[in-house]
C-alpha positions in Angstrom: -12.8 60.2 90.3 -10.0 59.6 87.5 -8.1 57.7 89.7 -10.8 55.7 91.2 -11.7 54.4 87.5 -8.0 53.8 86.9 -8.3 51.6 90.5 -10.9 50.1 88.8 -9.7 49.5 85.3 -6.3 47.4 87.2 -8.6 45.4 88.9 -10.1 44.2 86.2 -6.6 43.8 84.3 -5.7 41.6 86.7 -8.5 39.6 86.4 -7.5 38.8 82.4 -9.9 41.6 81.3 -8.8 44.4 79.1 -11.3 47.2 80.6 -12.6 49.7 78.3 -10.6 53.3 77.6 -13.2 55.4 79.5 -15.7 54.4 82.2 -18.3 56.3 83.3 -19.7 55.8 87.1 -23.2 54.7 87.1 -23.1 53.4 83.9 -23.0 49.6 82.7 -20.2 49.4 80.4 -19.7 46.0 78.0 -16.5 45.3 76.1 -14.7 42.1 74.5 -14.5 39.3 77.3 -11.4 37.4 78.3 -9.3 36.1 74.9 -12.7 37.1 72.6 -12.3 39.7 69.8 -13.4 42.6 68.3 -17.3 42.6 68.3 -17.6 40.3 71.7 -20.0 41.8 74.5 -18.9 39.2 77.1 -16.9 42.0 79.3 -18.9 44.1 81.5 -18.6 46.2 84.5 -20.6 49.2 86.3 -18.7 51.9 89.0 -20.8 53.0 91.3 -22.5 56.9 90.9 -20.2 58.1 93.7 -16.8 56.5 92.5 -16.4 54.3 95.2 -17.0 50.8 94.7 -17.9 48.8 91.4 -18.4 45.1 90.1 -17.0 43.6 86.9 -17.2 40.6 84.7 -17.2 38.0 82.0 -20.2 36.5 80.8 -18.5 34.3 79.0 -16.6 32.6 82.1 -18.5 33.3 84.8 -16.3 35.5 86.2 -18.1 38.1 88.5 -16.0 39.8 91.2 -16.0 43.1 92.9 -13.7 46.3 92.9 -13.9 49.0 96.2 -11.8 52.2 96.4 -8.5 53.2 98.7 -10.4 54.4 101.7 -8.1 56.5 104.6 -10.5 54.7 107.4 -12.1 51.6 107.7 -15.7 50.9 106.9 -18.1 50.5 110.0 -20.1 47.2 110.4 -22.7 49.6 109.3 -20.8 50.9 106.2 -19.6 47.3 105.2 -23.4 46.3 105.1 -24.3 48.8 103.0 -21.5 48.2 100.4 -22.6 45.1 100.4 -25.5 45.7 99.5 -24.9 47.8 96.2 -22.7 45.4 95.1 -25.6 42.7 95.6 -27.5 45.3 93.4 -25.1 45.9 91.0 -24.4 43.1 90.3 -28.8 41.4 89.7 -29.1 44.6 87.6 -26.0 43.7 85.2 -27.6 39.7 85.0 -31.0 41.2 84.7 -29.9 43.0 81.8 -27.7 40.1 80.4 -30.9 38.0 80.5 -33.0 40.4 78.6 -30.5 40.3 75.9 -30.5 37.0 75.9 -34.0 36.5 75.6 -34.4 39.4 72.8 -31.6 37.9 70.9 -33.5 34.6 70.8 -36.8 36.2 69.9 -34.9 37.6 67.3 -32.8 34.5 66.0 -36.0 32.7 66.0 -37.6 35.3 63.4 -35.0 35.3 60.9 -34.9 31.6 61.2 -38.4 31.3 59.6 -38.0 33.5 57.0 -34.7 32.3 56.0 -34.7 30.1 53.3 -33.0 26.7 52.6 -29.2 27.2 51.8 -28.1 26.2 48.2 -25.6 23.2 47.8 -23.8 25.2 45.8 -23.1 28.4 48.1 -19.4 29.2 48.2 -18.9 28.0 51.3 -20.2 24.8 50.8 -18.3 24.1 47.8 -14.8 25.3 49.2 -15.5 23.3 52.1 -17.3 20.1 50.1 -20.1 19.4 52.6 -23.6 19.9 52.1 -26.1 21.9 54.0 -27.2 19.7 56.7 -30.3 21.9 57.4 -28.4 25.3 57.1 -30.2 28.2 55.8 -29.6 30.9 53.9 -30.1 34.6 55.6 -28.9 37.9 53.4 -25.8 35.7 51.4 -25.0 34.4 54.7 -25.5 30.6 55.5 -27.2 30.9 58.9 -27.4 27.7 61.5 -29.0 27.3 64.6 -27.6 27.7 68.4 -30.1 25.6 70.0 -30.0 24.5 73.7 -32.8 21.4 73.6 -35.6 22.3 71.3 -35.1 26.4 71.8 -33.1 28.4 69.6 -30.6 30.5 71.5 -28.7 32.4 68.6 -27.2 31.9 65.5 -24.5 31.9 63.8 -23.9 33.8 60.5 -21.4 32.3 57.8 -20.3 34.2 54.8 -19.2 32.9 51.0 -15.4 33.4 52.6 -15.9 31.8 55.4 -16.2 34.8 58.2 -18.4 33.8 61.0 -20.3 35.7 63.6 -22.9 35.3 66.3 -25.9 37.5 66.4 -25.5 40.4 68.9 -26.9 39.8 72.6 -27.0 35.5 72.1 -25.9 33.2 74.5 -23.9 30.6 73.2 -22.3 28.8 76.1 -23.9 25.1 76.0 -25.7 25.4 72.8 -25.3 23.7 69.8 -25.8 22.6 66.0 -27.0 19.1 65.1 -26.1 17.1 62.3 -28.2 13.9 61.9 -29.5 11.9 64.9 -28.6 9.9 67.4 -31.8 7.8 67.3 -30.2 4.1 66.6 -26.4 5.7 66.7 -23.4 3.8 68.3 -21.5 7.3 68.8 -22.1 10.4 68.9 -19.2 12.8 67.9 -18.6 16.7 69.0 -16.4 19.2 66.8 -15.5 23.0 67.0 -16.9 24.1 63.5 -19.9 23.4 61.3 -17.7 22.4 58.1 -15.3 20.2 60.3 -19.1 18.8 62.2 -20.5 18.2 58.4 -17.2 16.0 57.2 -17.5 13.7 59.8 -21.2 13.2 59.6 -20.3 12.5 56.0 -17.6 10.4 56.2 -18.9 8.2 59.5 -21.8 9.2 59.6 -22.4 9.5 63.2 -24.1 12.1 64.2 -22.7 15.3 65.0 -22.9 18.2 67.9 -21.3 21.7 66.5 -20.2 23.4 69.6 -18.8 26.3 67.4 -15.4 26.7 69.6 -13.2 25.0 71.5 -14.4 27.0 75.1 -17.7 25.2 74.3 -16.8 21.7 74.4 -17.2 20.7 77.6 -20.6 22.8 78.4 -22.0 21.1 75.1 -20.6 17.1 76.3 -21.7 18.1 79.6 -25.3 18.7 78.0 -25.5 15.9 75.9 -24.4 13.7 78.5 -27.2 14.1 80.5 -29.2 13.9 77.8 -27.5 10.5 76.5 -25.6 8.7 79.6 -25.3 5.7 77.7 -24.1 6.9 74.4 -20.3 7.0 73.3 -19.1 10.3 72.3 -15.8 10.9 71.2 -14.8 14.8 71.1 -13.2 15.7 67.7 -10.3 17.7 68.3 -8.9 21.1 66.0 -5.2 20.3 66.8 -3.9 24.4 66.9 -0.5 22.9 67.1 0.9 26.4 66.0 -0.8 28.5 68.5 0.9 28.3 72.3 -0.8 25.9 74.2 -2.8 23.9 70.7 -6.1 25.2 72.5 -8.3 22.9 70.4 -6.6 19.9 71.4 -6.4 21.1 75.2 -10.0 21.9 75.5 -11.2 18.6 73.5 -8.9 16.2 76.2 -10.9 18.3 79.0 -13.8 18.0 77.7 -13.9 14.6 77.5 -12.1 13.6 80.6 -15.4 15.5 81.5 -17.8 13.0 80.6 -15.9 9.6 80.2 -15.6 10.7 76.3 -12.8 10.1 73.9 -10.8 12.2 72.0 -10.4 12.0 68.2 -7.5 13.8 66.5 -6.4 14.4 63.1 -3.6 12.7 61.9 -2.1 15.1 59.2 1.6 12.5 58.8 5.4 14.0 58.5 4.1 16.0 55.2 1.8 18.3 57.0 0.8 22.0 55.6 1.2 24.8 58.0 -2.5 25.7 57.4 -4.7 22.8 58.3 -6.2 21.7 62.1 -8.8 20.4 61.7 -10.9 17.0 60.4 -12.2 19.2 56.7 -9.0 19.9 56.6 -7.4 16.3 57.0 -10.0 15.2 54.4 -9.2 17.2 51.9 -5.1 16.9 52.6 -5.3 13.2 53.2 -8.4 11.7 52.4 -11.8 10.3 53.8 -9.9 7.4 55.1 -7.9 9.1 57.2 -10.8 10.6 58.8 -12.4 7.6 59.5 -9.8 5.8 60.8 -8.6 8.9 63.1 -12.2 8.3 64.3 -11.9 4.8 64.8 -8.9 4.8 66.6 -10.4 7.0 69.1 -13.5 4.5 69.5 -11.1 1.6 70.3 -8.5 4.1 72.6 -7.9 3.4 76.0 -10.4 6.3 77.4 -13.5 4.8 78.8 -16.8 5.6 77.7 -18.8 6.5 80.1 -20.1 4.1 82.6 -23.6 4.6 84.5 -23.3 4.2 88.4 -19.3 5.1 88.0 -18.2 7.3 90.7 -14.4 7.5 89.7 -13.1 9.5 87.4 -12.3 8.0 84.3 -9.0 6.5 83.8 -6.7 7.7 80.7 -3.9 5.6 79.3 -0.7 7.6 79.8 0.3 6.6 76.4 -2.0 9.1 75.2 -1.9 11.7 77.9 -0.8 14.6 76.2 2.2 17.1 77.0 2.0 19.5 79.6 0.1 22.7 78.4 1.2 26.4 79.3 -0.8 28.1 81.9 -3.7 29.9 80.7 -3.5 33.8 80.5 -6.8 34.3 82.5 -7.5 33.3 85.8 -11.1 31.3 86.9 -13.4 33.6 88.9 -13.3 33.4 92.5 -16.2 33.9 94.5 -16.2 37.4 96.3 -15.0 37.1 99.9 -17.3 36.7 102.4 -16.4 38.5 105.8 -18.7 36.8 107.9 -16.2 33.8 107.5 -14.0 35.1 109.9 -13.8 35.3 114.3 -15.1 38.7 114.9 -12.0 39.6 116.8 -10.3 39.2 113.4 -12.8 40.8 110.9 -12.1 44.8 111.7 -8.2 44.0 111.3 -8.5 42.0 107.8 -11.0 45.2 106.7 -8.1 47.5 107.9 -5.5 45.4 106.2 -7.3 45.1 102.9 -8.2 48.7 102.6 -5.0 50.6 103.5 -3.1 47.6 101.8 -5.9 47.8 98.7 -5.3 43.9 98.4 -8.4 41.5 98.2 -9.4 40.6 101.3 -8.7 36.7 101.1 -4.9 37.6 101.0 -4.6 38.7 104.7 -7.6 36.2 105.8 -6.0 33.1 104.8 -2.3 34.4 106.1 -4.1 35.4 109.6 -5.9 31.5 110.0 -3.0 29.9 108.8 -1.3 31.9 111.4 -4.0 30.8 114.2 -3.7 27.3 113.1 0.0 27.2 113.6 0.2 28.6 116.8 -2.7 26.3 118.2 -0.5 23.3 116.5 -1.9 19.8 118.3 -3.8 21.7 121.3 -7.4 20.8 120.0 -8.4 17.6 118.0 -11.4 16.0 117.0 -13.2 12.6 117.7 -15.6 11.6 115.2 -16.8 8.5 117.5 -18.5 8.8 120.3 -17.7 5.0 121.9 -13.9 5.2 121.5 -11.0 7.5 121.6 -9.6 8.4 118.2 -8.7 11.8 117.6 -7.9 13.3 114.7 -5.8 16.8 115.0 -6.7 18.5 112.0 -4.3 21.0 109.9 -4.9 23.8 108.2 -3.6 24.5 104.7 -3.8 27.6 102.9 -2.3 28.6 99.5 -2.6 32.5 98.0 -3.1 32.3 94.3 -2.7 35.9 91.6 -1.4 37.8 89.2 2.5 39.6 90.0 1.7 42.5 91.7 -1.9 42.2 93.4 -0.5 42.2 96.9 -0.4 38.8 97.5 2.2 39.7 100.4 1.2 42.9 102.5 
Protein backbone atom coordinates (compact mmCIF):
# COMPACT_ATOMS: atom_id res chain seq x y z
CA UNK A 1 0.00 0.00 0.00
CA UNK A 2 3.15 2.35 0.74
CA UNK A 3 4.20 2.11 -2.54
CA UNK A 4 0.96 2.54 -4.16
CA UNK A 5 0.60 6.10 -2.32
CA UNK A 6 4.21 6.86 -3.30
CA UNK A 7 2.79 5.85 -7.20
CA UNK A 8 0.33 8.14 -6.33
CA UNK A 9 2.07 11.09 -4.73
CA UNK A 10 4.64 11.15 -8.37
CA UNK A 11 1.73 11.36 -10.30
CA UNK A 12 0.56 14.17 -8.87
CA UNK A 13 4.22 15.67 -8.81
CA UNK A 14 4.28 15.54 -12.19
CA UNK A 15 1.25 17.25 -12.63
CA UNK A 16 2.86 20.62 -10.66
CA UNK A 17 1.28 19.45 -7.36
CA UNK A 18 3.26 19.03 -4.29
CA UNK A 19 1.12 16.02 -2.79
CA UNK A 20 0.79 15.96 0.90
CA UNK A 21 3.41 13.85 3.34
CA UNK A 22 0.96 11.11 4.17
CA UNK A 23 -2.23 9.93 2.32
CA UNK A 24 -4.55 7.81 3.59
CA UNK A 25 -6.76 5.50 1.05
CA UNK A 26 -10.37 6.33 1.26
CA UNK A 27 -9.81 9.48 2.43
CA UNK A 28 -10.21 13.06 0.62
CA UNK A 29 -7.11 14.79 1.30
CA UNK A 30 -6.67 18.85 0.44
CA UNK A 31 -3.41 20.64 0.42
CA UNK A 32 -1.91 24.01 -1.18
CA UNK A 33 -2.71 23.94 -5.06
CA UNK A 34 -0.29 24.57 -7.82
CA UNK A 35 2.22 27.87 -6.98
CA UNK A 36 -0.43 28.83 -3.89
CA UNK A 37 0.93 28.97 -0.30
CA UNK A 38 0.68 28.02 2.98
CA UNK A 39 -3.03 28.12 4.04
CA UNK A 40 -4.48 27.25 0.27
CA UNK A 41 -6.99 24.32 0.02
CA UNK A 42 -6.96 24.27 -3.79
CA UNK A 43 -4.98 20.76 -3.91
CA UNK A 44 -7.01 17.69 -3.40
CA UNK A 45 -6.91 14.12 -4.13
CA UNK A 46 -8.69 10.78 -2.71
CA UNK A 47 -6.93 6.91 -3.19
CA UNK A 48 -9.22 4.51 -3.46
CA UNK A 49 -10.04 2.10 -0.02
CA UNK A 50 -8.16 -0.79 -1.72
CA UNK A 51 -4.90 1.16 -2.92
CA UNK A 52 -5.49 0.75 -6.40
CA UNK A 53 -6.57 3.61 -8.26
CA UNK A 54 -7.15 7.41 -7.16
CA UNK A 55 -8.08 10.86 -8.68
CA UNK A 56 -6.34 14.21 -7.92
CA UNK A 57 -6.56 17.86 -8.43
CA UNK A 58 -6.53 21.62 -8.41
CA UNK A 59 -9.42 23.53 -7.81
CA UNK A 60 -7.84 26.37 -8.56
CA UNK A 61 -6.91 25.35 -12.31
CA UNK A 62 -9.16 23.00 -13.17
CA UNK A 63 -6.93 20.36 -13.18
CA UNK A 64 -8.69 16.97 -12.49
CA UNK A 65 -6.88 13.80 -13.65
CA UNK A 66 -6.65 10.29 -12.57
CA UNK A 67 -3.88 7.99 -10.96
CA UNK A 68 -4.20 3.70 -11.32
CA UNK A 69 -1.66 1.36 -9.86
CA UNK A 70 1.23 -1.09 -11.60
CA UNK A 71 -0.99 -4.08 -12.28
CA UNK A 72 1.02 -7.61 -13.41
CA UNK A 73 -2.21 -8.29 -15.93
CA UNK A 74 -4.34 -6.23 -17.81
CA UNK A 75 -7.79 -5.16 -16.78
CA UNK A 76 -10.74 -7.07 -18.54
CA UNK A 77 -13.38 -4.93 -20.48
CA UNK A 78 -15.25 -5.82 -17.37
CA UNK A 79 -12.55 -4.57 -14.91
CA UNK A 80 -11.86 -1.34 -17.07
CA UNK A 81 -15.61 -0.50 -16.71
CA UNK A 82 -15.67 -0.79 -13.29
CA UNK A 83 -12.54 1.46 -12.66
CA UNK A 84 -14.09 3.68 -14.51
CA UNK A 85 -16.65 3.93 -12.78
CA UNK A 86 -15.04 4.78 -9.24
CA UNK A 87 -13.16 7.19 -10.73
CA UNK A 88 -16.46 8.81 -12.13
CA UNK A 89 -17.43 8.62 -8.33
CA UNK A 90 -14.54 9.82 -6.93
CA UNK A 91 -14.22 12.32 -8.57
CA UNK A 92 -18.62 13.99 -8.18
CA UNK A 93 -17.89 13.13 -4.47
CA UNK A 94 -14.61 15.45 -4.31
CA UNK A 95 -16.86 18.46 -6.52
CA UNK A 96 -19.80 17.62 -4.32
CA UNK A 97 -17.86 18.43 -1.39
CA UNK A 98 -15.90 21.42 -3.05
CA UNK A 99 -19.42 22.86 -3.72
CA UNK A 100 -20.67 22.60 -0.26
CA UNK A 101 -17.73 24.60 0.89
CA UNK A 102 -18.26 26.89 -1.36
CA UNK A 103 -21.74 27.51 -0.60
CA UNK A 104 -21.04 27.41 3.39
CA UNK A 105 -18.23 29.84 2.89
CA UNK A 106 -20.58 32.28 1.20
CA UNK A 107 -23.32 31.78 3.78
CA UNK A 108 -20.75 32.64 6.02
CA UNK A 109 -18.96 35.68 4.26
CA UNK A 110 -22.41 37.06 3.85
CA UNK A 111 -22.90 37.06 7.81
CA UNK A 112 -19.96 38.77 8.76
CA UNK A 113 -20.58 41.19 6.04
CA UNK A 114 -23.65 42.56 7.88
CA UNK A 115 -22.33 42.81 11.02
CA UNK A 116 -19.22 44.33 10.00
CA UNK A 117 -19.07 47.86 10.34
CA UNK A 118 -17.83 50.75 7.97
CA UNK A 119 -14.01 50.83 7.85
CA UNK A 120 -12.33 54.08 9.25
CA UNK A 121 -10.44 56.43 6.88
CA UNK A 122 -7.97 56.42 9.08
CA UNK A 123 -7.12 52.52 9.46
CA UNK A 124 -3.43 51.83 9.06
CA UNK A 125 -3.79 50.42 5.95
CA UNK A 126 -5.58 53.12 4.43
CA UNK A 127 -3.24 55.66 5.50
CA UNK A 128 0.06 53.79 4.45
CA UNK A 129 -1.56 53.21 1.31
CA UNK A 130 -3.40 56.81 0.90
CA UNK A 131 -6.73 55.62 -0.47
CA UNK A 132 -9.92 55.65 1.09
CA UNK A 133 -12.31 53.00 1.91
CA UNK A 134 -14.36 52.68 -1.17
CA UNK A 135 -17.14 50.61 0.72
CA UNK A 136 -14.62 48.39 2.69
CA UNK A 137 -15.55 47.34 6.12
CA UNK A 138 -14.05 46.75 9.11
CA UNK A 139 -14.25 42.93 10.62
CA UNK A 140 -12.10 42.18 14.06
CA UNK A 141 -9.12 45.08 13.07
CA UNK A 142 -9.19 43.70 9.69
CA UNK A 143 -10.52 45.74 6.70
CA UNK A 144 -12.78 43.19 5.06
CA UNK A 145 -14.09 43.57 1.16
CA UNK A 146 -16.28 41.72 -0.80
CA UNK A 147 -15.68 38.75 -3.47
CA UNK A 148 -18.74 39.12 -5.36
CA UNK A 149 -19.64 37.26 -8.60
CA UNK A 150 -22.81 39.53 -9.97
CA UNK A 151 -24.91 40.55 -6.99
CA UNK A 152 -23.82 37.30 -4.69
CA UNK A 153 -21.06 37.46 -2.33
CA UNK A 154 -18.68 34.59 -2.82
CA UNK A 155 -15.96 35.31 -0.10
CA UNK A 156 -13.94 37.79 1.30
CA UNK A 157 -10.97 39.01 1.67
CA UNK A 158 -9.44 39.94 5.09
CA UNK A 159 -6.77 42.83 5.22
CA UNK A 160 -4.75 43.64 8.21
CA UNK A 161 -3.11 47.19 9.60
CA UNK A 162 0.26 45.70 7.87
CA UNK A 163 -1.04 44.83 5.02
CA UNK A 164 -1.34 40.74 5.19
CA UNK A 165 -4.25 39.52 3.22
CA UNK A 166 -6.27 36.36 3.31
CA UNK A 167 -9.34 34.71 1.90
CA UNK A 168 -11.89 33.21 4.12
CA UNK A 169 -11.45 29.34 4.38
CA UNK A 170 -13.68 27.19 1.79
CA UNK A 171 -14.46 30.52 -0.76
CA UNK A 172 -14.27 30.49 -4.32
CA UNK A 173 -12.49 33.16 -5.70
CA UNK A 174 -11.87 32.40 -9.32
CA UNK A 175 -14.10 35.08 -11.35
CA UNK A 176 -15.14 37.17 -8.51
CA UNK A 177 -14.49 40.48 -7.77
CA UNK A 178 -14.37 43.94 -5.79
CA UNK A 179 -16.01 47.11 -7.32
CA UNK A 180 -14.93 50.54 -7.02
CA UNK A 181 -17.42 53.08 -8.41
CA UNK A 182 -19.58 52.32 -11.44
CA UNK A 183 -19.59 52.02 -14.73
CA UNK A 184 -23.05 53.60 -15.22
CA UNK A 185 -22.07 56.69 -17.77
CA UNK A 186 -18.14 55.43 -17.73
CA UNK A 187 -15.88 55.52 -20.95
CA UNK A 188 -13.52 52.67 -19.38
CA UNK A 189 -13.55 50.43 -17.12
CA UNK A 190 -10.18 49.39 -15.64
CA UNK A 191 -9.04 45.92 -13.83
CA UNK A 192 -6.07 45.66 -11.23
CA UNK A 193 -4.61 42.87 -8.98
CA UNK A 194 -5.02 44.53 -5.57
CA UNK A 195 -7.55 46.69 -3.69
CA UNK A 196 -4.97 49.58 -2.76
CA UNK A 197 -3.55 49.52 -6.49
CA UNK A 198 -7.84 49.23 -7.70
CA UNK A 199 -8.58 52.36 -5.18
CA UNK A 200 -5.52 54.77 -6.71
CA UNK A 201 -6.76 54.48 -9.99
CA UNK A 202 -10.34 55.09 -9.17
CA UNK A 203 -8.86 58.09 -7.50
CA UNK A 204 -6.72 59.38 -9.80
CA UNK A 205 -9.02 58.57 -13.18
CA UNK A 206 -11.60 57.88 -11.76
CA UNK A 207 -12.88 55.14 -13.79
CA UNK A 208 -14.27 52.62 -12.25
CA UNK A 209 -12.48 49.78 -10.95
CA UNK A 210 -12.76 45.68 -10.94
CA UNK A 211 -10.24 44.22 -8.02
CA UNK A 212 -9.56 40.80 -9.25
CA UNK A 213 -7.23 40.21 -6.13
CA UNK A 214 -4.35 38.37 -8.21
CA UNK A 215 -2.92 38.18 -11.25
CA UNK A 216 -4.37 34.24 -12.04
CA UNK A 217 -7.79 36.10 -11.84
CA UNK A 218 -7.50 38.52 -14.56
CA UNK A 219 -8.74 36.92 -17.31
CA UNK A 220 -11.83 34.93 -15.48
CA UNK A 221 -12.77 38.50 -14.02
CA UNK A 222 -12.38 40.43 -18.02
CA UNK A 223 -13.92 37.46 -19.25
CA UNK A 224 -17.00 38.23 -16.76
CA UNK A 225 -17.29 41.65 -17.14
CA UNK A 226 -17.14 41.35 -20.73
CA UNK A 227 -20.14 39.70 -21.12
CA UNK A 228 -21.54 41.81 -18.83
CA UNK A 229 -20.23 45.09 -20.73
CA UNK A 230 -19.40 44.09 -24.64
CA UNK A 231 -19.29 47.56 -25.50
CA UNK A 232 -17.19 49.07 -22.77
CA UNK A 233 -13.29 49.66 -22.96
CA UNK A 234 -11.33 48.09 -20.31
CA UNK A 235 -7.90 48.38 -20.03
CA UNK A 236 -6.17 45.62 -17.60
CA UNK A 237 -3.77 47.44 -15.10
CA UNK A 238 -0.74 45.51 -14.95
CA UNK A 239 1.60 44.77 -11.38
CA UNK A 240 4.97 44.68 -13.43
CA UNK A 241 6.87 41.73 -11.09
CA UNK A 242 9.87 42.57 -13.11
CA UNK A 243 12.08 40.86 -10.39
CA UNK A 244 10.26 37.62 -10.14
CA UNK A 245 11.08 35.03 -13.30
CA UNK A 246 8.66 35.39 -15.85
CA UNK A 247 7.06 39.33 -14.32
CA UNK A 248 3.75 37.19 -13.67
CA UNK A 249 1.65 40.33 -13.32
CA UNK A 250 2.57 41.78 -16.50
CA UNK A 251 2.18 38.16 -18.29
CA UNK A 252 -1.19 37.45 -17.00
CA UNK A 253 -2.55 41.20 -17.60
CA UNK A 254 -1.30 40.94 -21.67
CA UNK A 255 -3.39 37.50 -21.61
CA UNK A 256 -5.98 38.73 -20.16
CA UNK A 257 -6.65 41.31 -22.28
CA UNK A 258 -5.72 39.73 -25.52
CA UNK A 259 -8.76 37.76 -23.96
CA UNK A 260 -11.30 40.25 -24.41
CA UNK A 261 -10.02 42.93 -27.01
CA UNK A 262 -8.77 44.89 -23.72
CA UNK A 263 -5.69 46.92 -23.21
CA UNK A 264 -3.01 46.81 -21.02
CA UNK A 265 -1.84 49.64 -18.70
CA UNK A 266 1.64 49.49 -17.09
CA UNK A 267 3.44 51.47 -14.65
CA UNK A 268 6.05 53.47 -15.82
CA UNK A 269 8.48 53.71 -12.77
CA UNK A 270 11.68 55.73 -15.19
CA UNK A 271 15.63 54.85 -14.99
CA UNK A 272 15.44 55.81 -11.10
CA UNK A 273 13.25 52.91 -10.09
CA UNK A 274 13.23 51.34 -6.36
CA UNK A 275 13.69 47.63 -6.15
CA UNK A 276 10.36 47.48 -4.16
CA UNK A 277 7.52 48.93 -6.19
CA UNK A 278 5.14 47.08 -9.11
CA UNK A 279 2.52 48.30 -8.96
CA UNK A 280 0.09 51.61 -9.84
CA UNK A 281 -0.03 52.71 -5.53
CA UNK A 282 3.27 52.27 -5.83
CA UNK A 283 4.07 54.45 -9.01
CA UNK A 284 1.82 57.19 -7.27
CA UNK A 285 3.47 57.46 -4.43
CA UNK A 286 7.29 57.19 -6.23
CA UNK A 287 6.29 59.33 -9.13
CA UNK A 288 3.17 61.06 -8.79
CA UNK A 289 -0.67 61.01 -9.75
CA UNK A 290 0.37 62.15 -13.15
CA UNK A 291 2.27 59.42 -13.96
CA UNK A 292 -0.58 57.24 -13.24
CA UNK A 293 -2.86 58.91 -15.27
CA UNK A 294 -0.93 59.26 -18.13
CA UNK A 295 0.34 55.40 -17.94
CA UNK A 296 -3.50 55.04 -18.18
CA UNK A 297 -3.92 57.13 -20.97
CA UNK A 298 -1.43 55.84 -23.02
CA UNK A 299 -2.99 52.54 -22.80
CA UNK A 300 -6.45 54.02 -23.90
CA UNK A 301 -4.78 55.48 -27.09
CA UNK A 302 -2.37 52.06 -27.64
CA UNK A 303 -2.53 50.15 -30.57
CA UNK A 304 -4.73 47.12 -28.87
CA UNK A 305 -8.28 47.27 -30.00
CA UNK A 306 -11.08 47.52 -27.84
CA UNK A 307 -13.29 45.24 -28.30
CA UNK A 308 -15.54 45.15 -31.22
CA UNK A 309 -19.22 43.49 -31.30
CA UNK A 310 -19.76 41.01 -34.28
CA UNK A 311 -15.63 40.62 -34.45
CA UNK A 312 -14.76 37.09 -35.08
CA UNK A 313 -10.82 37.63 -35.33
CA UNK A 314 -8.71 37.83 -32.67
CA UNK A 315 -7.59 41.07 -31.83
CA UNK A 316 -4.62 42.42 -33.49
CA UNK A 317 -1.61 43.72 -31.10
CA UNK A 318 0.99 46.13 -32.33
CA UNK A 319 4.41 44.33 -32.20
CA UNK A 320 5.83 47.47 -30.89
CA UNK A 321 4.32 46.61 -27.69
CA UNK A 322 4.31 42.83 -27.84
CA UNK A 323 6.30 41.95 -24.92
CA UNK A 324 9.43 39.61 -24.58
CA UNK A 325 9.12 36.08 -24.64
CA UNK A 326 8.10 34.71 -21.13
CA UNK A 327 9.71 31.43 -19.44
CA UNK A 328 7.54 28.43 -19.49
CA UNK A 329 5.32 28.06 -16.67
CA UNK A 330 6.20 25.41 -13.95
CA UNK A 331 2.74 23.74 -14.07
CA UNK A 332 1.21 22.08 -16.84
CA UNK A 333 -2.82 22.75 -17.98
CA UNK A 334 -5.00 19.77 -17.13
CA UNK A 335 -5.67 17.39 -19.70
CA UNK A 336 -8.81 15.66 -19.96
CA UNK A 337 -8.57 11.88 -18.71
CA UNK A 338 -8.18 9.55 -21.72
CA UNK A 339 -10.93 8.02 -23.05
CA UNK A 340 -10.47 4.36 -24.36
CA UNK A 341 -13.40 4.14 -26.33
CA UNK A 342 -11.42 6.46 -28.80
CA UNK A 343 -9.59 3.83 -30.06
CA UNK A 344 -10.22 0.62 -33.01
CA UNK A 345 -10.92 -2.24 -30.69
CA UNK A 346 -8.17 -4.30 -32.24
CA UNK A 347 -5.99 -1.60 -30.72
CA UNK A 348 -7.54 -0.94 -27.17
CA UNK A 349 -6.37 -4.31 -25.19
CA UNK A 350 -2.71 -3.50 -26.53
CA UNK A 351 -2.61 0.37 -25.49
CA UNK A 352 -4.22 -1.04 -21.83
CA UNK A 353 -1.26 -3.61 -21.80
CA UNK A 354 1.25 -0.90 -22.82
CA UNK A 355 0.06 1.69 -20.31
CA UNK A 356 -0.11 -0.70 -17.41
CA UNK A 357 3.17 -2.73 -17.60
CA UNK A 358 4.82 0.57 -18.94
CA UNK A 359 2.75 2.69 -15.96
CA UNK A 360 2.72 5.68 -18.61
CA UNK A 361 -0.71 7.46 -19.30
CA UNK A 362 -2.39 5.94 -21.75
CA UNK A 363 -2.45 8.81 -24.48
CA UNK A 364 1.40 8.26 -24.83
CA UNK A 365 1.24 4.85 -26.63
CA UNK A 366 -2.35 5.84 -28.29
CA UNK A 367 -1.14 8.78 -30.18
CA UNK A 368 2.34 6.84 -31.17
CA UNK A 369 0.07 3.70 -32.37
CA UNK A 370 -2.46 6.21 -34.83
CA UNK A 371 0.38 8.06 -35.88
CA UNK A 372 1.79 4.81 -36.69
CA UNK A 373 -1.53 3.63 -38.69
CA UNK A 374 -1.66 6.86 -40.37
CA UNK A 375 1.81 6.58 -41.77
CA UNK A 376 1.53 3.27 -43.05
CA UNK A 377 -1.97 3.96 -44.82
CA UNK A 378 0.00 7.23 -46.31
CA UNK A 379 -2.36 8.43 -49.51
CA UNK A 380 -4.41 4.99 -49.77
CA UNK A 381 -7.73 6.67 -48.49
CA UNK A 382 -8.95 10.34 -49.11
CA UNK A 383 -11.91 12.24 -48.72
CA UNK A 384 -14.37 14.14 -51.06
CA UNK A 385 -16.40 16.68 -49.42
CA UNK A 386 -18.56 17.26 -52.74
CA UNK A 387 -20.66 15.13 -54.00
CA UNK A 388 -20.95 16.59 -57.85
CA UNK A 389 -17.14 16.68 -58.49
CA UNK A 390 -13.94 14.94 -57.74
CA UNK A 391 -11.75 16.76 -55.23
CA UNK A 392 -10.21 14.77 -52.73
CA UNK A 393 -8.58 15.69 -49.92
CA UNK A 394 -5.98 12.95 -48.33
CA UNK A 395 -5.94 13.94 -44.90
CA UNK A 396 -2.70 13.67 -42.40
CA UNK A 397 -2.48 12.84 -39.18
CA UNK A 398 -0.35 14.83 -36.67
CA UNK A 399 0.36 13.91 -33.25
CA UNK A 400 2.66 15.56 -30.69
CA UNK A 401 3.37 13.94 -26.89
CA UNK A 402 3.58 16.66 -24.41
CA UNK A 403 5.16 16.06 -20.24
CA UNK A 404 7.23 16.35 -17.64
CA UNK A 405 11.10 14.53 -18.00
CA UNK A 406 10.54 11.30 -16.97
CA UNK A 407 6.67 10.34 -17.30
CA UNK A 408 7.36 7.85 -20.10
CA UNK A 409 6.71 9.78 -22.85
CA UNK A 410 8.83 7.09 -24.86
CA UNK A 411 7.94 3.35 -23.82
Amino acid sequence: MQNNSNELRNAMRAAGLTPPDAIEPGTLHRFPGIDKGKGNEAGWCKMFADGLGGVYGDWSNDLNASWQAARSTPFTPAEREAFNRRIAEAKDSAEAEQKQRHSEAANKAASIWQTAAPAPSDHAYLVRKSIKPHGAKLYQGALVITVKVGAAIHSLQFISEDGEKRFLSGGAIAGGYFSIGTTKGAAVLCIAEGFATGATIHELTGYPVAVAFNAGNLAAVAIALRAKLPDMQIVICADDDFLTAGNPGFQKATLAAMAIGGRVAIPDFGEARPENVSDFNDLAKHCGAEAVREAIAAAIAGDIPIHQPGKESPPKVDIAVWPEPLPLPASLPAVQAFDFDLLPDSLRPWIEDIAERVQCPPDFPAVGSMIALAAVVGRKIGIRPKRQDDWTEVPNLWGAVVGRPGVMKSP
